[in-house]
C-alpha positions as CSV (number, residue, x, y, z in Angstrom):
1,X,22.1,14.2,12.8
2,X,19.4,12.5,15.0
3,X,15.8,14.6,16.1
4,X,14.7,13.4,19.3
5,X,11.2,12.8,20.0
6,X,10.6,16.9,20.4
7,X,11.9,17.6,17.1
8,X,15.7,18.9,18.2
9,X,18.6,17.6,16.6
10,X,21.7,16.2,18.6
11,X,22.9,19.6,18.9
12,X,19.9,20.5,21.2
13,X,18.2,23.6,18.6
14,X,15.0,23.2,17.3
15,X,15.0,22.7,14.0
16,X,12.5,24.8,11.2
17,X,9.7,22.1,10.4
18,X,11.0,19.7,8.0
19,X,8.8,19.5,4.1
20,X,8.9,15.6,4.2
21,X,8.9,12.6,6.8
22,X,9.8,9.3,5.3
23,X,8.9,7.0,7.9
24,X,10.3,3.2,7.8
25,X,7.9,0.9,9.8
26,X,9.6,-2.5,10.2
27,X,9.7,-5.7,11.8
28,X,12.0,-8.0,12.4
29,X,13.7,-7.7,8.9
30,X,17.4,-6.0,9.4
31,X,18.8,-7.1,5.9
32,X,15.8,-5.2,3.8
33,X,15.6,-2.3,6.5
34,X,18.9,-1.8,5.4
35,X,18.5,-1.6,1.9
36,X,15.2,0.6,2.3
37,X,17.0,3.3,4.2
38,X,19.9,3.0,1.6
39,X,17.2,3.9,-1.5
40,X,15.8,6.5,0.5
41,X,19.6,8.1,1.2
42,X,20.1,7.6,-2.6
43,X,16.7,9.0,-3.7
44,X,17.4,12.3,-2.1
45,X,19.3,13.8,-4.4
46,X,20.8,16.8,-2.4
47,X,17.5,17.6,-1.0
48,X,18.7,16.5,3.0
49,X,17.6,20.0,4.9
50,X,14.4,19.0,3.4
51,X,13.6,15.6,4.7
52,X,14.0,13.6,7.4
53,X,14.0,9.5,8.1
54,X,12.1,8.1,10.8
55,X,12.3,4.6,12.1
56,X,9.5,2.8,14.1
57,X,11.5,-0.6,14.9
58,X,8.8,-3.3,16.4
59,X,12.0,-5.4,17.0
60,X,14.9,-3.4,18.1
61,X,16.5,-6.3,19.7
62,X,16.7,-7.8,16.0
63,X,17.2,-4.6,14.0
64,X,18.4,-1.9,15.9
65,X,21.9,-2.2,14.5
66,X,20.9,-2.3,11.2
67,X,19.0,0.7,10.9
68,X,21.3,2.7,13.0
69,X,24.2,1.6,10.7
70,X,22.3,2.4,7.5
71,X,22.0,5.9,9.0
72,X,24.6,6.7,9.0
73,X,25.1,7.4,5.2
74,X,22.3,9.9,5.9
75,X,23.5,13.4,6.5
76,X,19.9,15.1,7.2
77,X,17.9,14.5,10.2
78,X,16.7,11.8,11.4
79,X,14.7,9.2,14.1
80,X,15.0,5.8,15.1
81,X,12.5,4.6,17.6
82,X,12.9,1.3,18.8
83,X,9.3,0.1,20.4
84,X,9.7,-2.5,23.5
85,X,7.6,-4.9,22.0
86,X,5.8,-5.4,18.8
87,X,3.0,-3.2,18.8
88,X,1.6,-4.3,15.5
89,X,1.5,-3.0,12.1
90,X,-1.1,-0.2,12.1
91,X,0.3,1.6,16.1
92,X,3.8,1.4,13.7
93,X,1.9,2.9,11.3
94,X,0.9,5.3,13.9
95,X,4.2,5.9,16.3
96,X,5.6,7.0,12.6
97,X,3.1,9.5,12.1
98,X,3.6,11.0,15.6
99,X,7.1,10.9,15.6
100,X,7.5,12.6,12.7
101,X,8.2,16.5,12.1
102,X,7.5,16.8,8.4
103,X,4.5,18.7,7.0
104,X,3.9,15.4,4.6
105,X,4.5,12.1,5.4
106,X,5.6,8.9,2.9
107,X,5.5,5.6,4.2
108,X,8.4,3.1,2.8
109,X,7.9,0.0,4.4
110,X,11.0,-2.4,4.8
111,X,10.8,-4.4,1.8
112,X,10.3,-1.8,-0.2
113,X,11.9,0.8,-1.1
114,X,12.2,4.5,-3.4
115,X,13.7,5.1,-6.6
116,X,16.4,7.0,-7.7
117,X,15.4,10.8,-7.9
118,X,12.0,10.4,-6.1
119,X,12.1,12.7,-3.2
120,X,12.9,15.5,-5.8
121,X,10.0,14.2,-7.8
122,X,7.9,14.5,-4.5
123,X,8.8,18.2,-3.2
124,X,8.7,19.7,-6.7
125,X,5.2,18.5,-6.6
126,X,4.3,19.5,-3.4
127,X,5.6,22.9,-4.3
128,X,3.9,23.3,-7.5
129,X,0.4,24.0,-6.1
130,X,-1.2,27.0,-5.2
131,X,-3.3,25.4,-3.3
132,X,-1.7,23.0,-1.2
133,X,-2.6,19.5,-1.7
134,X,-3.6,16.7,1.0
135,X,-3.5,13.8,-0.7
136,X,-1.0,13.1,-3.7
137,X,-0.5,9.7,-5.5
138,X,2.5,8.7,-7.0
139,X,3.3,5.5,-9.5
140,X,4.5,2.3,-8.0
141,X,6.3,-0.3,-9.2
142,X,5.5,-3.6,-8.1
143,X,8.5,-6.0,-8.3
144,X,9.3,-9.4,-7.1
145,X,12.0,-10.8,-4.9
146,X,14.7,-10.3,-6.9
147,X,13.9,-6.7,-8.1
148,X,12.4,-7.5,-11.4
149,X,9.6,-5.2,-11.9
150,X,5.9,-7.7,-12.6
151,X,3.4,-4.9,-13.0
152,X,3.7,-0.9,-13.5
153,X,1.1,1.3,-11.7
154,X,1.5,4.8,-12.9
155,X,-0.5,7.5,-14.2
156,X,-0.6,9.3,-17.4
157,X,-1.5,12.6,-16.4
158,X,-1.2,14.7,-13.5
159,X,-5.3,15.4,-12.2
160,X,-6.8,16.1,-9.0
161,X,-9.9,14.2,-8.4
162,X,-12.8,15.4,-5.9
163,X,-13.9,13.1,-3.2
164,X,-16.5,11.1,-5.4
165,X,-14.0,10.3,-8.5
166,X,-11.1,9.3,-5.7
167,X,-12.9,7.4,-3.6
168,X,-14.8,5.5,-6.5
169,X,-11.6,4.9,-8.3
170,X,-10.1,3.8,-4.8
171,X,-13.2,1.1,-4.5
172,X,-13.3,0.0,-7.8
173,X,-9.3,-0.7,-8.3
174,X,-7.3,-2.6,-5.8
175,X,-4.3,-1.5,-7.4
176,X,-5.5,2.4,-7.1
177,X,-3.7,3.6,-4.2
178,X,-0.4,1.9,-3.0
179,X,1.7,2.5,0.3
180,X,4.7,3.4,-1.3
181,X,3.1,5.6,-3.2
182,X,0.9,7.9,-1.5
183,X,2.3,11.2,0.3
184,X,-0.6,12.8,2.9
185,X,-0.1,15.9,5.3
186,X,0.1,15.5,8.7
187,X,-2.7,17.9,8.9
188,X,-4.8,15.7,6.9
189,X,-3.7,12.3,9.0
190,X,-4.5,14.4,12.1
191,X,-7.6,15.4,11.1
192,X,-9.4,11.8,10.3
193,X,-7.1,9.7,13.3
194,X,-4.8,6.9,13.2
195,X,-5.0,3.8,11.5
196,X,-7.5,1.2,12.9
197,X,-6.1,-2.3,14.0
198,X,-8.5,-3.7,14.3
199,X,-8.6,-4.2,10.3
200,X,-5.5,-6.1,10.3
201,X,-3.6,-5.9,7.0
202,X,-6.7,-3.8,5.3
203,X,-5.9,-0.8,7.4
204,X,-4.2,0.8,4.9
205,X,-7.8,0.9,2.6
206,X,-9.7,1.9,5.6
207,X,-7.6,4.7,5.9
208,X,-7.6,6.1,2.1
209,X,-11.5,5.8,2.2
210,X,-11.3,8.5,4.9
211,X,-8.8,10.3,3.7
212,X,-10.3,10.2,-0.1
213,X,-13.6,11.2,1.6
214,X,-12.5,14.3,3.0
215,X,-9.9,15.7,0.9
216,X,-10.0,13.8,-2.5
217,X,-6.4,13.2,-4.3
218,X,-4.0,14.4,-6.9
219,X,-2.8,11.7,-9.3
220,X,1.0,12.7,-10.3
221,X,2.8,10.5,-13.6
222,X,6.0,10.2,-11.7
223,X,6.7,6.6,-10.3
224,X,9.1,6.9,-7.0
225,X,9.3,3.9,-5.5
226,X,9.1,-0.2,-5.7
227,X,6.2,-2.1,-3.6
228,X,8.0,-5.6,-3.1
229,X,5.5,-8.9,-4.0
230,X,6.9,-11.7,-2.0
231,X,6.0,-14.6,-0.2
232,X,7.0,-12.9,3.1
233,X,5.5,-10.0,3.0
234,X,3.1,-8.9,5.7
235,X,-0.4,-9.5,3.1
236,X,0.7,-12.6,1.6
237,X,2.2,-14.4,4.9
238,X,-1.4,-13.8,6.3
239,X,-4.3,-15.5,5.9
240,X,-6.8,-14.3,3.5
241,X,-10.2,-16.1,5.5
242,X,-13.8,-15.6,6.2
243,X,-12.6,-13.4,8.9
244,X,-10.7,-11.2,6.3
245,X,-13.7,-11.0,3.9
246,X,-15.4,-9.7,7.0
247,X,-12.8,-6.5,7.4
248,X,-13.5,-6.0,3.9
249,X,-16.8,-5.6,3.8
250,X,-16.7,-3.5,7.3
251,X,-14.6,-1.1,5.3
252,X,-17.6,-0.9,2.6
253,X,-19.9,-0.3,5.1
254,X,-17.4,2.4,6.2
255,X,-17.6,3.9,2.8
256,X,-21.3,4.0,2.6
257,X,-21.7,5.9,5.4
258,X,-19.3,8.7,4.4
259,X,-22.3,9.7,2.1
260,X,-19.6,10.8,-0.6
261,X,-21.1,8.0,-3.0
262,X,-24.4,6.2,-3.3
263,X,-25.3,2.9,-2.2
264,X,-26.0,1.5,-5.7
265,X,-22.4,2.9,-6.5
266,X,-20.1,1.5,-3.6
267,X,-22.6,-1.6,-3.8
268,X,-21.2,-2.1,-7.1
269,X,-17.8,-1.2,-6.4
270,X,-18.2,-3.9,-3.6
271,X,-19.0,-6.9,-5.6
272,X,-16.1,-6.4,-8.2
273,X,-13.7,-5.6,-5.2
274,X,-14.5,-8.4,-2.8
275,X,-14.4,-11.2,-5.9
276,X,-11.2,-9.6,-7.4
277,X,-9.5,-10.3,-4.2
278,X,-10.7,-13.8,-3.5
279,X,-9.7,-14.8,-7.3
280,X,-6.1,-12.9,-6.8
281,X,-5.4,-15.0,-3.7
282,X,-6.8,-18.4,-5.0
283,X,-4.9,-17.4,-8.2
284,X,-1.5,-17.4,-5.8
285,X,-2.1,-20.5,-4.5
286,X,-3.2,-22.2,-7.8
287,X,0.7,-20.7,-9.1
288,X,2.3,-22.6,-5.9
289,X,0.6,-25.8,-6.8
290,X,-1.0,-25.3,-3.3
291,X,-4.9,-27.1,-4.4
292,X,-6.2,-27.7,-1.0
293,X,-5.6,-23.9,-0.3
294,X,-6.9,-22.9,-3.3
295,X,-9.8,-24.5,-2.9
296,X,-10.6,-22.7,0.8
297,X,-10.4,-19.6,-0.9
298,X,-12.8,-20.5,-3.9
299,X,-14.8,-21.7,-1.2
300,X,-15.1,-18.1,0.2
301,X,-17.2,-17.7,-2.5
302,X,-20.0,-19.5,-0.8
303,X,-20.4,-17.2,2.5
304,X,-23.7,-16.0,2.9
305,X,-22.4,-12.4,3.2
306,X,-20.6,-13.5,-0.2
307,X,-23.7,-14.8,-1.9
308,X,-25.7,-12.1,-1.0
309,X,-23.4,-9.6,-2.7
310,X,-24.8,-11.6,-6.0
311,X,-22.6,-12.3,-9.5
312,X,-19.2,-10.5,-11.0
313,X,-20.2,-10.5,-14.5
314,X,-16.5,-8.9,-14.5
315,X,-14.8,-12.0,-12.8
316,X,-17.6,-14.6,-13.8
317,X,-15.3,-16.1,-16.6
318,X,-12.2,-16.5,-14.3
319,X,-14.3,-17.5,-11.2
320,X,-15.5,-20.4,-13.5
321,X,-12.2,-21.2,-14.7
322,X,-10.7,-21.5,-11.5
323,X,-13.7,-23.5,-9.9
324,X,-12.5,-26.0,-12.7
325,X,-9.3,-26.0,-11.9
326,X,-9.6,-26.5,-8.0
327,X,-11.0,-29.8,-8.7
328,X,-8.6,-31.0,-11.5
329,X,-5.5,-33.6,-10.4
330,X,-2.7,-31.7,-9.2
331,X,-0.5,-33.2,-12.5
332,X,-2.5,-31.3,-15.1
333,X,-3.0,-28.0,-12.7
334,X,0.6,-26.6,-13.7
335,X,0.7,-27.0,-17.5
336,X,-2.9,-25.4,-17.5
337,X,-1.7,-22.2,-15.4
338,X,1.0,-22.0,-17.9
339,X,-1.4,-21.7,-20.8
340,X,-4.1,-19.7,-18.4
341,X,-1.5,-17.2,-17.5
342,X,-1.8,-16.0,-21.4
343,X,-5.2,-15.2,-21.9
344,X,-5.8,-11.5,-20.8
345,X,-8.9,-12.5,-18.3
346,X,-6.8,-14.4,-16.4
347,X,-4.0,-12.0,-16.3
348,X,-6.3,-9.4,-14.6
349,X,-6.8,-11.3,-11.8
350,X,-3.0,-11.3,-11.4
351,X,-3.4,-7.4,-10.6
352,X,-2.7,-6.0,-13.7
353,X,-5.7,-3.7,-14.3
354,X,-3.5,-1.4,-12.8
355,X,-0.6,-2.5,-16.1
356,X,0.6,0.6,-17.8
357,X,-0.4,4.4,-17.6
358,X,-3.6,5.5,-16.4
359,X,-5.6,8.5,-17.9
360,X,-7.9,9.9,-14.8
361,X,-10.6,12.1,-15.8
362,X,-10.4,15.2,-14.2
């Protein structure tokens, strides 16, 4: 059964509002569309009057067929909106938000996708509470092309934290909060507005750091979906740059004048954040054999805005040992990341300070 843009299904009756809206933004990608819709079908569990799917297509002329043929396994309601041109990651972002009927909203992009079992996990949760919650984090699973899982991100125990503990543990861990993982009320996406594009890719952060501001989060130790690391996907296909250091910072700045945490704090928080980043994507391109790029992003490094930041003593000893190998010959870069990628400070940078399950304090 399909909603139209009102919220009636095909048969012309409103429908009773809906606990959950998984939206599906996508973008010229039919073949993974397809297999996101099909994990959210299968993740249900028997829970259809609950939930509904909503597609935001930014190339209906590419995957229109696909998601309406993977819909059709789906026997709850659902939405597919097919935009006339590409309107860009974050109005997808938005479109799904104000197409959809649910009183929470998940976002599973189209290379990723949910686990078996998950929506149950998500609406016992949600009805668990006394107090409703705003913001609820779940575990992710980050896995590569193939499926194979590189890195858990999960949590230990189920906490809520205020605004200061989310939004420091936001700043200070890259890995904190992922897509696929976080389930906000419409309410609470109404209340701070839509996702800025003009942040590019880092619109997602921007918008946690309001919403973490505001309202805080509960941390749940239930992983429900997958978060895809691949070549293609829409953060590693785009440039990481001065310009995207920039949007980072901008988002800082953001965060400072929420008032929620001191300067000292997020100032902090900054310095770790921006030099894990630049190290994570120089560590990429050091894996592809790619020196020349490597070496633009260790050269990031030396941006006034950069430098005025001051030191990592937390990423000093990988910084050091990547300015090394940036200017070693190509030949002896490979067996040396093969040795590299076994000492634990080098496998931080790779993301996995958010490996295995995380205690929160409450």
């Amino acid at each position: 059964m399909f909603l139209d843009a009102r919220g009636r299904g095909s048969d012309g009756y409103d429908r009773p509002q809906l606990t959950l809206s998984v939206c599906v933004p996508t973008f010229n990608r039919p073949v993974l569309v397809q297999r996101a819709i099909a994990s959210i079908v299968q993740a249900v569990s028997g829970r259809e009057r609950e939930v509904e799917i909503v597609v935001s297509d930014n190339s209906p002329d590419v995957s229109e067929q696909a998601c309406r043929q993977a819909l059709e396994a789906w026997e709850g309601p659902s939405l597919y909106v097919g935009n006339p041109q590409n309107v860009g990651i974050s109005a997808n972002f938005n479109e799904c938000i104000a197409r959809a009927s649910g009183r929470y909203v998940l976002f599973v992009c189209d290379d990723d996708r949910l686990l078996p079992g998950a929506v149950p996990a998500i609406l016992d949760a949600l009805a668990d509470r006394d107090q409703p919650d705003r913001v609820i984090l779940f575990g992710v699973d980050a896995v590569d092309a193939a499926g194979r899982v590189l890195r858990r991100h999960e949590f230990q125990n189920d906490v809520s934290l205020g605004a200061r503990g989310a939004l420091y543990s936001l700043l200070s861990d890259n890995r904190f909060a992922l897509f696929p993982g976080v389930v906000v009320s419409r309410d609470a996406y109404a209340a701070v507005g839509p996702f800025d594009a003009g942040l590019g890719n880092a619109t997602d952060i921007e918008m946690w750091v309001r919403l973490f501001s505001r309202y805080g989060v509960r941390c749940v130790p239930r992983t429900i979906s997958a978060y895809t690391a691949h070549a293609d996907s829409a953060t590693q296909s785009t440039a990481f740059d001065a310009d995207a250091v920039k949007k980072l910072m901008e988002i800082f700045e953001r965060a400072r004048n929420a008032g929620v945490l001191s300067a000292k704090t997020i100032n902090r928080c900054e310095v770790r954040y921006i030099h894990s980043i630049i190290l994570a994507t120089a560590f990429l391109d050091l894996r592809a054999g790619d020196l020349p790029e490597a070496r633009k992003k260790m050269a990031l490094f030396d941006l006034p805005s950069v430098r005025a930041l001051g030191p990592s003593a937390t990423w000093l000893p990988v910084r050091l040992i990547f300015s090394v190998l940036v200017r070693c010959p190509s030949a002896f870069v490979g067996p040396l990341m093969w040795w590299l990628n076994r000492l634990e400070v080098v496998r931080r940078v790779r993301g996995s300070r958010g490996h295995g399950r995380r205690r929160l304090p409450a």
